[in-house]
C-alpha positions as CSV (number, residue, x, y, z in Angstrom):
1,X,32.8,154.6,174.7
2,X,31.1,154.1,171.8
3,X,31.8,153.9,168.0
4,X,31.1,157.3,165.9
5,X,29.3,156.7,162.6
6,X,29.3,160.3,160.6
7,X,26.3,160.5,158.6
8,X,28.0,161.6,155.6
9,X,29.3,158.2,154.9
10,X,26.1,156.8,155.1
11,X,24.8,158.7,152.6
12,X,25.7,157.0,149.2
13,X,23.7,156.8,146.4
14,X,21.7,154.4,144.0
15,X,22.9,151.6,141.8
16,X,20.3,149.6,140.1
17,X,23.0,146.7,139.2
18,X,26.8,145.4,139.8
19,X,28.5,145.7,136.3
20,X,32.0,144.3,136.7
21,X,35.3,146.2,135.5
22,X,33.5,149.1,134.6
23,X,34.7,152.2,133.3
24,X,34.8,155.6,134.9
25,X,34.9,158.8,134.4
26,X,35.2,161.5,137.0
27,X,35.1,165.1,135.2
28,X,35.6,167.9,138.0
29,X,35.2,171.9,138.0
30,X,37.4,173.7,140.7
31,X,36.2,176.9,141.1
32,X,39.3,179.1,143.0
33,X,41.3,176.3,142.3
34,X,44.6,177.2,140.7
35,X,46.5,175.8,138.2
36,X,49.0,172.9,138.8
37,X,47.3,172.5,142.6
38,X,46.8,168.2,142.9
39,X,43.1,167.0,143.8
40,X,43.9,163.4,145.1
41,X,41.2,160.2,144.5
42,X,41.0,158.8,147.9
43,X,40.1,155.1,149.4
44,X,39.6,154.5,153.4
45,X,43.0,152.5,154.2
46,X,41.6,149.3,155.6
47,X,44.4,148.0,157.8
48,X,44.9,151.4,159.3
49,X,41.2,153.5,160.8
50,X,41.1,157.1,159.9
51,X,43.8,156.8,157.2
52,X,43.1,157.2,153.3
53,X,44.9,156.3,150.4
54,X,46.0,157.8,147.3
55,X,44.2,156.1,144.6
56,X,45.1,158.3,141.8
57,X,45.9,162.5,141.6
58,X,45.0,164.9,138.8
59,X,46.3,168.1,138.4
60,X,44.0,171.3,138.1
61,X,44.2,172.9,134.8
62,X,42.4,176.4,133.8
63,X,40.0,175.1,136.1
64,X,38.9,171.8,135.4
65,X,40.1,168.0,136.6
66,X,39.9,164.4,135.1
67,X,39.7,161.2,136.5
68,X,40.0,158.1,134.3
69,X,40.2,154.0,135.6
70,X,38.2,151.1,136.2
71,X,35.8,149.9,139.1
72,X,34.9,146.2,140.2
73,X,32.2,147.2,142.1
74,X,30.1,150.5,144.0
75,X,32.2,151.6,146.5
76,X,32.8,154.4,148.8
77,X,35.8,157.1,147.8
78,X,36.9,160.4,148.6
79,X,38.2,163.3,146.7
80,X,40.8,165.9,148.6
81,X,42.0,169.1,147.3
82,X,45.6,169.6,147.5
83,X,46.7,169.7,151.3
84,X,43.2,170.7,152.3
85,X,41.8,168.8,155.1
86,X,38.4,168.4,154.0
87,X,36.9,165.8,151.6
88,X,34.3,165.0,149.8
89,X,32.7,162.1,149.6
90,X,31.2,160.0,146.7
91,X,30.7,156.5,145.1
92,X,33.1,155.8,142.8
93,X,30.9,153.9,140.3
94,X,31.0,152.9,136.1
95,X,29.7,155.8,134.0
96,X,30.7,159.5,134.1
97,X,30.8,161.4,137.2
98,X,30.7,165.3,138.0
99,X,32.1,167.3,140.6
100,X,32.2,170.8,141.3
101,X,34.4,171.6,143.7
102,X,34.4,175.3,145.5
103,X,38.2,175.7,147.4
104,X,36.3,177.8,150.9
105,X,33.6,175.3,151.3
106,X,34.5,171.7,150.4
107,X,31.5,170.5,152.0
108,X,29.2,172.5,149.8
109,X,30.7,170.9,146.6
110,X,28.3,169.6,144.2
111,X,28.3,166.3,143.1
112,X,26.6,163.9,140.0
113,X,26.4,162.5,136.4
114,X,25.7,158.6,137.8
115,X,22.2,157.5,139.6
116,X,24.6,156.7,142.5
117,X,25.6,160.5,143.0
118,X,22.6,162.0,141.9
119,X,20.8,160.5,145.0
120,X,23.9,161.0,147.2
121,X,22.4,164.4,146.4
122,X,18.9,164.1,147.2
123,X,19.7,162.1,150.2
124,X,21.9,164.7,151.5
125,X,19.5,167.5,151.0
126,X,17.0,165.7,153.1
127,X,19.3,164.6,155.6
128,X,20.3,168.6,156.0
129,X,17.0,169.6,156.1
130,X,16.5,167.7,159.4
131,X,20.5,168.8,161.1
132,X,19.8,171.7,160.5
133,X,16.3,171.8,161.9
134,X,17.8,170.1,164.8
135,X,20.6,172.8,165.0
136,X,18.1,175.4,165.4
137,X,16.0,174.3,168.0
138,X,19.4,173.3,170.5
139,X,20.4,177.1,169.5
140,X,17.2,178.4,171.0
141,X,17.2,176.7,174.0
142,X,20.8,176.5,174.8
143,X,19.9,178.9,177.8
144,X,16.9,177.0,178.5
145,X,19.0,173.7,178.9
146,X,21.9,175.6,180.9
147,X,19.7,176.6,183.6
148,X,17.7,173.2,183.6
149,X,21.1,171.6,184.0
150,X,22.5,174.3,186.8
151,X,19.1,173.7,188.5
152,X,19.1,170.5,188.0
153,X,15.2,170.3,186.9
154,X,14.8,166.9,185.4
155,X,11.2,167.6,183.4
156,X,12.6,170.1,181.8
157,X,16.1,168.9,180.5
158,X,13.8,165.4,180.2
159,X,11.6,167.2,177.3
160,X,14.2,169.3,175.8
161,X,16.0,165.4,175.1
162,X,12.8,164.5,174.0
163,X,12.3,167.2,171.7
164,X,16.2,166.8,169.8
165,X,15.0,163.1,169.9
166,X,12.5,163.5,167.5
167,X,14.8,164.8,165.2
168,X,17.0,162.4,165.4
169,X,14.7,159.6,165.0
170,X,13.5,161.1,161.7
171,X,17.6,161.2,160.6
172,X,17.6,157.3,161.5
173,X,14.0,157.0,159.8
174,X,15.4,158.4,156.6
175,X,17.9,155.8,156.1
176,X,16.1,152.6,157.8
177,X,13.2,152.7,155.4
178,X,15.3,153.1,152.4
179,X,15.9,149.5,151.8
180,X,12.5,148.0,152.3
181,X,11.7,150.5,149.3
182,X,14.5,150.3,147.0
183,X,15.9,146.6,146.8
184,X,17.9,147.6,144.2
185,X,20.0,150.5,145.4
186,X,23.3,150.4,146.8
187,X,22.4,152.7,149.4
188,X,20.2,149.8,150.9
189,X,23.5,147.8,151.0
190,X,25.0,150.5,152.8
191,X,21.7,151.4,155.1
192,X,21.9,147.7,156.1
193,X,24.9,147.4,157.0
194,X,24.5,150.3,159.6
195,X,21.7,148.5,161.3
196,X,24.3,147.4,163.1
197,X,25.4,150.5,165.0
198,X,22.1,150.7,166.1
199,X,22.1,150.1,170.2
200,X,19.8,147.2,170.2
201,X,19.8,145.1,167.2
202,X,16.8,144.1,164.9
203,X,18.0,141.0,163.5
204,X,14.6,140.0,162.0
205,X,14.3,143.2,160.5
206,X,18.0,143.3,159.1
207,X,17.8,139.9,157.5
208,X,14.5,140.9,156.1
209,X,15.6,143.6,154.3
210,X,18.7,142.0,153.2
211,X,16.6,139.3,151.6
212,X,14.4,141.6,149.9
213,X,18.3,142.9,148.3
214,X,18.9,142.7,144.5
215,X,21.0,139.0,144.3
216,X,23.9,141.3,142.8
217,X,24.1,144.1,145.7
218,X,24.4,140.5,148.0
219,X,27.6,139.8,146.5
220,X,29.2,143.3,146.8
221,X,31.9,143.1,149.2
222,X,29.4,145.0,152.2
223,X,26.7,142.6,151.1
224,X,29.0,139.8,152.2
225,X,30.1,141.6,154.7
226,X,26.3,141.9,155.8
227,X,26.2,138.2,155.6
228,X,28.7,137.8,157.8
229,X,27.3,139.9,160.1
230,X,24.0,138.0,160.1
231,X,25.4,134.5,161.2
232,X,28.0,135.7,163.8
233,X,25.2,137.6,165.2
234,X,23.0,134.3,165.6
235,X,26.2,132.7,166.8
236,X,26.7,135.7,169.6
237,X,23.2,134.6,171.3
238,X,23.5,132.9,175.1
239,X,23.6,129.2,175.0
240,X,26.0,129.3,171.8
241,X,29.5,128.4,171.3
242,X,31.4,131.5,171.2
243,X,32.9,132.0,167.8
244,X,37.0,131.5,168.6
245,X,39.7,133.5,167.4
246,X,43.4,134.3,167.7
247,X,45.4,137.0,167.4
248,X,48.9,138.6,168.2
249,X,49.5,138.8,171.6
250,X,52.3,142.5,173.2
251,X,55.0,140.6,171.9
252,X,54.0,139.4,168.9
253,X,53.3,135.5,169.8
254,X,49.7,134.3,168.7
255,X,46.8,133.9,171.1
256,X,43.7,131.6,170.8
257,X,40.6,132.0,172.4
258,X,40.5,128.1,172.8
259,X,43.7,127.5,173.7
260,X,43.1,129.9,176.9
261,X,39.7,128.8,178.2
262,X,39.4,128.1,181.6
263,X,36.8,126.8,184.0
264,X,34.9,130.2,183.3
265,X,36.5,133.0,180.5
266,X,36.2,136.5,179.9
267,X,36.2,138.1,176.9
268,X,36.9,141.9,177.9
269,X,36.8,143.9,174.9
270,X,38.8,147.5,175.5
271,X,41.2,150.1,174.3
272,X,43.7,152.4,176.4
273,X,42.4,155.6,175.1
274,X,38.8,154.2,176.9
275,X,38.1,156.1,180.1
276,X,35.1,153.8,181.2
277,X,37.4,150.6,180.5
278,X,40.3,152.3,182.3
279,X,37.3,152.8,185.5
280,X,36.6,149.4,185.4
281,X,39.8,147.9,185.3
282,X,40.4,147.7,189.0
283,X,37.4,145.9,189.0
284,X,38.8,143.3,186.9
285,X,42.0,143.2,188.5
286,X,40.6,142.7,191.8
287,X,38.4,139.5,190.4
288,X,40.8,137.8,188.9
289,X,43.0,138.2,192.0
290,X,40.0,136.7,193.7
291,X,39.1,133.8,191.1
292,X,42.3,132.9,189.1
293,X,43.2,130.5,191.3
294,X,40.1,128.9,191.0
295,X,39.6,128.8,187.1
296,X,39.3,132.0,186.0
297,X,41.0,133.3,182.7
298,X,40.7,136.6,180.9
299,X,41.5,137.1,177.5
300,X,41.1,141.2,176.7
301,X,40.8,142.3,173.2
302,X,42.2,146.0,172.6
303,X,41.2,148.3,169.8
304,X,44.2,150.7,170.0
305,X,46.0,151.5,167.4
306,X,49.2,152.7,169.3
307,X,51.2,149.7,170.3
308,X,52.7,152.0,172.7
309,X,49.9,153.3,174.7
310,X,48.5,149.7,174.7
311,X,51.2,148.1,176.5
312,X,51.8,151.1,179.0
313,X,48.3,151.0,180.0
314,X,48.4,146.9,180.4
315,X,51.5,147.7,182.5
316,X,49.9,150.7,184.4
317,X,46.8,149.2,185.1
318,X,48.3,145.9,186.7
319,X,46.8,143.6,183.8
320,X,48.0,140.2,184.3
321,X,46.5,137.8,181.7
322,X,46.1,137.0,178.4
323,X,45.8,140.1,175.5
324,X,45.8,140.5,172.0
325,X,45.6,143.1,169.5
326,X,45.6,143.5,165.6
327,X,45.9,147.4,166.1
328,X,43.2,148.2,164.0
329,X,41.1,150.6,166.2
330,X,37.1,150.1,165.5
331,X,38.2,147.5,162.3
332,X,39.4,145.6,164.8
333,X,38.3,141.6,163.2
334,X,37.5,140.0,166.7
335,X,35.7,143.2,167.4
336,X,33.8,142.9,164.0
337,X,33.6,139.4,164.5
338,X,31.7,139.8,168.3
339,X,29.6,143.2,166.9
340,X,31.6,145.5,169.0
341,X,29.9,148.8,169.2
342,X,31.0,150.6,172.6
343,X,33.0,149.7,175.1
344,X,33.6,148.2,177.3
345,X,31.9,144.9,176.7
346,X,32.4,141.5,177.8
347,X,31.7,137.8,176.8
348,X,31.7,135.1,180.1
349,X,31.9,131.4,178.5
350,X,32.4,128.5,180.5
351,X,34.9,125.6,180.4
352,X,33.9,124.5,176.7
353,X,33.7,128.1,175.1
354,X,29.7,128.1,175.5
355,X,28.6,131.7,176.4
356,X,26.2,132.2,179.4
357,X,27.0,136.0,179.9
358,X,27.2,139.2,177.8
359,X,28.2,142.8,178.8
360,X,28.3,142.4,182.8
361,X,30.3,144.8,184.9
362,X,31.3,145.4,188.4
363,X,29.2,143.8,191.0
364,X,27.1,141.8,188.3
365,X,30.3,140.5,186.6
366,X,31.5,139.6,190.0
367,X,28.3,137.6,190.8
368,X,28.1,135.7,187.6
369,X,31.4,134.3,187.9
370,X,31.0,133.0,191.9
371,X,27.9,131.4,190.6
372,X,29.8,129.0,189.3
373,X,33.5,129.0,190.8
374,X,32.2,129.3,194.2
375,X,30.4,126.5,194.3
């Protein structure tokens, strides 16, 4: 399964410098709003995926909302009306900020006043132009595709993908280019950074445009990040040392990667809530049955976020080795750390942690560890 990026939080705007504790102001319109309802400053909750936290809440009055603070840096926030699930999404920047804010269409609300949220705007206009393009031409050819599919005629379901695909290469165009064009914006930061999600990674082409970055936007926390990114990424290669780790194991005790190689090791990133791990995990079971004897260890990663569910499904599935888990869902650090973007995935390293496999199931997983223990 793979990670979902949404578009929407890829598309932040412009900053052509960092300017430490700067001021903000956020100065809101809330049409339909009524008085004395809360509109709530949001931040993504780091430790826990698809939480937020309260930052700050300002109270509607005769229509109108203020926001007032400091910022260390660009970074991404979110504003939420009352109890209302949706939310709106903007850089919370220095300078003075403008929302307008309509109460039956959150996603429509307007936003501005800084170079960061102007292009936020412009961005997302383009970006909609394309969906909703897109939108159209599945709509039209949503009976086309249904009898393709009942049919099962190949060519034509095989040019109908084709056709979306255009589309959706022009959505990844608009945000690829950016940075080679606009060293200076925070977007590019941002645009970078997703270069990562991308199935198969252009690692010449990310360092390239991060070293075309303004030197500030490198120090942002994301540019760092990026940095990060870079050099575990070169470290991930076949032939290298797998980078180690540890983490807390079902019952709290602390697990090392180097303290639990064997002759050969897998690294089996997975989650209980992952049908295709779930698939594969008699697969597993039945090789290390086969090969534990004889120097095999596994040391699975999980990216729930239920302590719960993960230990059932260790129990249910008949897991019997070493696993660890920070609970942190896609933020999982080791899964950062290795570039996890689907899974499952896997990592085979011999006896002194050096990696000589990546992402091999079933029969090729099987075959690549009796090349070495059955010899």
């Amino acid at each position: 399964m793979k990670k979902v990026t949404f578009l929407v939080l890829m598309a932040i705007g412009l900053v052509s410098f960092t300017v430490l504790d700067a001021d903000f102001t956020i100065t809101g319109t809330a049409a339909g709003i009524e008085n004395g309802k809360k509109i709530y400053l949001q931040k993504q909750d780091e430790k826990k995926a698809g939480s937020f936290i309260n930052v700050d809440s300002a109270k509607v009055e005769n229509g109108k909302f203020v926001f007032k603070g400091k910022t260390v840096e660009p970074s991404i926030h979110f504003l939420q009306v009352d109890k209302n699930e949706g939310k709106v999404v903007f850089i919370l920047e220095g300078g003075k900020i403008n929302f307008t804010i309509y109460k039956d269409s959150i996603g429509k609300s307007k936003i501005g006043g800084t170079r960061s949220n102007d292009d936020l705007q412009v961005f997302n206009a383009a970006a909609m132009k394309i969906q909703d393009k897109m939108m159209k031409y599945q709509e039209a050819n949503n009976t086309k595709w249904a009898e393709a599919n009942k049919a099962k005629d190949t060519l034509v379901m095989n040019k109908l993908m084709a056709d979306v695909k255009v589309y959706q290469d022009q959505m990844v165009a608009l945000s690829s280019e950016f940075p080679e064009k606009n060293p200076k914006s925070f977007l590019s930061v941002l645009f970078i950074d997703n270069m990562f999600n991308n199935p198969e990674v252009d690692i010449q082409k990310i360092r390239k445009a991060f070293d075309n970055l303004d030197p500030p936007l490198k120090n942002t926390k994301t540019g760092k990040l990026i940095q990060s990114k870079i050099s575990n990424f070169k470290a991930l290669a076949v032939g290298n040392e797998a980078p180690d780790f540890s983490g807390p194991g079902p019952e709290g005790q602390t697990v090392s990667l180097k303290k639990s190689l064997g002759k050969v090791t897998i690294i089996d990133f997975w989650a209980s809530w992952c049908g295709p791990c779930r698939k594969e995990n008699p697969n597993v079971v039945a090789l290390y049955k086969d090969y534990h004897a004889k120097g095999l260890n596994i040391v699975s990663v999980s990216l729930d976020k239920d302590a719960v569910k993960w230990k059932e499904a260790i129990a249910k599935d008949g897991l019997d080795w070493i696993h660890l888990s920070n609970l942190q869902f896609w933020e999982e650090p080791i899964a950062v750390m290795y570039n996890i973007k689907s899974i499952p995935a896997t990592y085979i390293l011999d006896e002194k942690g050096m990696i000589i496999g990546k992402d091999l199931r079933g029969a090729e997983l099987r075959a690549k560890i009796a090349s070495v223990l059955d010899k």
